[in-house]
C-alpha positions as CSV (number, residue, x, y, z in Angstrom):
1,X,101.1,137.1,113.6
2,X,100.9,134.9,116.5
3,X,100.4,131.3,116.7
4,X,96.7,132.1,118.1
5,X,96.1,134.3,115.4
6,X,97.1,132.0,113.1
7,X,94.2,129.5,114.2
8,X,91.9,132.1,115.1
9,X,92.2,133.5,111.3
10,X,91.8,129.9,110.0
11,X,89.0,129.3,112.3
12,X,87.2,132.2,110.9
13,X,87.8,131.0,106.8
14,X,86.0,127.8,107.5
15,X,83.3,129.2,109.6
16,X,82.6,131.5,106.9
17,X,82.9,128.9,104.0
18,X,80.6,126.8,106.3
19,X,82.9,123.8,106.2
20,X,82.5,123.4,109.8
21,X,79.0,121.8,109.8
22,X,79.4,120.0,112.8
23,X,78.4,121.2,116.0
24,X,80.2,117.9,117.9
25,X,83.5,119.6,118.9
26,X,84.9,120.8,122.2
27,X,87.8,122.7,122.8
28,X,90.5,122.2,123.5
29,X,93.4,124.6,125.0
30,X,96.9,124.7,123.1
31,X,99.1,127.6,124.2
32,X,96.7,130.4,125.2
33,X,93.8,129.6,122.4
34,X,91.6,127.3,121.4
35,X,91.8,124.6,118.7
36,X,88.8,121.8,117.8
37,X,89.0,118.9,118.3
38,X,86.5,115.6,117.9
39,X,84.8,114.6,121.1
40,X,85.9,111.2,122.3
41,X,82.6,109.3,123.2
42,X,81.7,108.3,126.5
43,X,83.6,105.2,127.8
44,X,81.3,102.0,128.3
45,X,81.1,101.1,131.8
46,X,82.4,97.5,132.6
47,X,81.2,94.7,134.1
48,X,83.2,92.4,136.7
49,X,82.9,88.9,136.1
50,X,80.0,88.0,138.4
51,X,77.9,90.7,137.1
52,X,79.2,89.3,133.9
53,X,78.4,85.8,134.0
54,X,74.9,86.4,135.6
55,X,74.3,88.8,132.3
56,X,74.8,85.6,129.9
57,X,73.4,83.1,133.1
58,X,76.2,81.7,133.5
59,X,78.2,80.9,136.7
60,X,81.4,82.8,137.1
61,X,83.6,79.7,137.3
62,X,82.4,78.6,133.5
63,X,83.2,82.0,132.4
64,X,86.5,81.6,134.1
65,X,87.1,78.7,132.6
66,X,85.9,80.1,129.3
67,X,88.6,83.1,129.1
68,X,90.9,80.5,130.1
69,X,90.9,77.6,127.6
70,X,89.9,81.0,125.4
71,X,87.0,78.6,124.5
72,X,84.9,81.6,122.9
73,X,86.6,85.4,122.8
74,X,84.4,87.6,125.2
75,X,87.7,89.8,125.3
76,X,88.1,89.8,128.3
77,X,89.9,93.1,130.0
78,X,92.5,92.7,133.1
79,X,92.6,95.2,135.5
80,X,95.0,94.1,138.1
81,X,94.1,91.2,139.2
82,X,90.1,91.2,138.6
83,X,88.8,90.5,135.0
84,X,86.2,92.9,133.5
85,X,83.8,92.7,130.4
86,X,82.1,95.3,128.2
87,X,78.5,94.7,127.7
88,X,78.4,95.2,124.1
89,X,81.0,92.5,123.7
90,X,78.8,90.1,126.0
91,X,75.9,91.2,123.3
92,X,78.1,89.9,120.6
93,X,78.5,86.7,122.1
94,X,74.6,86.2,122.6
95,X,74.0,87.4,118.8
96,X,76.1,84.7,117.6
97,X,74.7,82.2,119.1
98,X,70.9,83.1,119.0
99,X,69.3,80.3,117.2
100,X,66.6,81.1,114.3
């Protein structure tokens, strides 16, 4: 029995002892067959450091100054030289410091 057998045969046990419930995998090619695998969510689009700093009203040199002196941890991402910033981590930020 071949190595896609193998997995094909497996396959085939779960499905019909319905322990695959999931309909959120892709596949994904391994020598000649398919195996499952999770799907990887979507990466977040990022935001350079002007967009950034206008997002939290800002300038871009405070926020320069901020990652610097690592004053508050907006993570910060460095690609090459520019600096980048995930949205949800700027949201973070603001839902610390909302005041009630």
């Amino acid at each position: 029995m071949t190595f896609c057998d193998q997995i094909t045969y497996l396959l085939d046990l779960l499905i019909k002892h319905q322990r695959i419930l999931s309909a959120d995998v892709f596949l994904y090619e391994r020598e000649g067959c398919f195996m499952p695998t999770k799907k990887s969510p979507a990466p977040e689009p990022l935001m350079d450091r002007k967009s950034a700093a206008r997002y939290l009203r800002v300038s871009p040199g405070t926020l320069a100054v901020w990652d610097c002196t690592k004053r508050y941890d907006l993570k910060p991402i460095k690609v090459g030289r520019s600096v980048r910033y995930r949205r949800s981590d700027l949201d973070k930020f603001l839902e610390e410091r909302l005041c009630s």
